[in-house]
N, C-alpha and C positions, 0 to 999 in steps of 0.2 A: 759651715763650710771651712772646715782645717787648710784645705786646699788654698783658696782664697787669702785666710790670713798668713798664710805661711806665704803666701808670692807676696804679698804686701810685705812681710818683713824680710824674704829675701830680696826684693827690690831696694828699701831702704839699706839695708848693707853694700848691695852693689853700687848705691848712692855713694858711696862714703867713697868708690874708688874715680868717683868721677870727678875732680875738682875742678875739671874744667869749666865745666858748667855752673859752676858758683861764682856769685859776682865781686867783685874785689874785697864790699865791708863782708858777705858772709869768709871769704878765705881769713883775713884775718882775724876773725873769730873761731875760726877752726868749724865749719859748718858748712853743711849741705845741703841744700833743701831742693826738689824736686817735684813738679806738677804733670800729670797725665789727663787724658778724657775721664778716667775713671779712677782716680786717687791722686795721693801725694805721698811722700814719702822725707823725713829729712834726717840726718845724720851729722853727728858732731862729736868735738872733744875739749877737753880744756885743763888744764893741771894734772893730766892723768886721768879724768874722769871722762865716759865714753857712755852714747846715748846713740839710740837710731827707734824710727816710730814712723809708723806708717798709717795712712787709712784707704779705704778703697769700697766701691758698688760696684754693683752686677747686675744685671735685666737677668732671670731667667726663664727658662724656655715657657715655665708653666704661668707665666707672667707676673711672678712676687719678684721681691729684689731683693737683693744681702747685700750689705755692708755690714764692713771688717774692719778691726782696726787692733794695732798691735805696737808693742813698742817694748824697747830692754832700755838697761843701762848696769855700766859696770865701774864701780868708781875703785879710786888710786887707790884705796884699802886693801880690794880683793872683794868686796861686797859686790852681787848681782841681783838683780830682780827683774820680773819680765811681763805681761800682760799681754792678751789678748782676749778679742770678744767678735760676735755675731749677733747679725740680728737681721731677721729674715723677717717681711712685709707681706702677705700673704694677700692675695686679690678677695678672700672672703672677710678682711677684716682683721682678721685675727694674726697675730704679729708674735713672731717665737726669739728669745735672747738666750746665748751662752756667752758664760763670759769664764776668766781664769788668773791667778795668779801666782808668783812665786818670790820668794826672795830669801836669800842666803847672806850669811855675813858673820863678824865675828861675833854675834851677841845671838845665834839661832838661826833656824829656816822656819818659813812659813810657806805655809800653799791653800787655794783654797779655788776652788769650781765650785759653779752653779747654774742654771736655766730656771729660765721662765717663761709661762706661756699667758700671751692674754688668746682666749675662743674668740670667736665670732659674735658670741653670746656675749661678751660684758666679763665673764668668769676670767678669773685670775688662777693661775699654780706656780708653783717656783720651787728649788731648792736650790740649799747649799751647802757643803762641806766643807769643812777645816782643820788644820793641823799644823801645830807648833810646838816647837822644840825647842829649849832656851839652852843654850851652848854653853851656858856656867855648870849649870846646875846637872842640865839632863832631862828635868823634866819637861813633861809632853801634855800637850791638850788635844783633844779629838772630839770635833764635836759637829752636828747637822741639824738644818732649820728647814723645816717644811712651812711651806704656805699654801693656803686654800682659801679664793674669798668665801666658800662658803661654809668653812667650819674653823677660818682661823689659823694660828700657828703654833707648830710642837715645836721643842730644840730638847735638843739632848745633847748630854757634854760629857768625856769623863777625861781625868788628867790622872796620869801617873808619872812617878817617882821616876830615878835611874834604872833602878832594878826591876823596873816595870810592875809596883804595886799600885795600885788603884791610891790615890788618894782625893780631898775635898780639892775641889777645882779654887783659884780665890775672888773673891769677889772684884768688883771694880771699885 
């Protein structure tokens, strides 16, 4: 539910303009923090570095639930990174997650989605993708993991160069 986690985190931002509502130790920490029926939300700063994250459920009509939950931060560098995820409860058992992330700075960007699903049945699926860029260099990884409980996990990777040649990815 993009919807969902997007009102979660623009709730938390609109948090940030509320300081009223913060009580004396959160203002002089430079913080916001925020409860509803169905979330919370909090928001802050401190030396330059800036944070807001939010979580939130939902009943829907078909009778599963979602919660959401999301969160950024931006620090005194210029470095950003951001999250969010789903996960939806399903009345047959079976319970579905997306999740997501990003982060930029002086040393590269990374990003990376994936979902998963557990059935009704016990079975499990998932995947996920990835990508990184290392800002020195240039080079890049690309790579994706599938999962299946019932045959297991593939990944495939490939990294290239600057000039976008294939080369060996490195180990860890």
């Amino acid at each position: 539910m993009k919807t969902l986690t997007t009102s979660v985190l623009a709730a938390g931002l609109f948090a940030l303009t509320l300081g009223s509502i913060a009580t004396a130790a959160d203002a002089a920490e430079g913080r916001v923090r925020a409860r509803g029926a169905n979330g919370a939300v909090a928001a802050g700063s401190h030396n330059g570095n800036t944070y807001v994250r939010g979580r939130g459920a939902h009943a829907n009509a078909d009778g599963s639930t979602t919660t959401a939950s999301g969160g950024a931060v931006r620090t005194a560098d210029g470095g950003r990174a951001a999250r969010r995820s789903t996960t939806t409860y399903n009345t047959d058992g079976s319970v579905d997650h997306k999740g997501s992330f990003g982060a930029t700075g002086a040393r590269g960007t990374l990003n990376s989605q994936g979902s998963s699903t557990r059935n009704a049945d016990g079975t499990v699926t998932g995947s996920r993708t990835t990508n990184a860029t290392d800002a020195r260099t240039g080079n890049s990884y690309s790579g994706s993991t599938t999962y299946d409980s019932t045959t297991g996990a593939t990944r495939q990777a490939t990294c290239r160069d600057a000039s976008g040649a294939t080369i060996t990815c490195p180990s860890r």
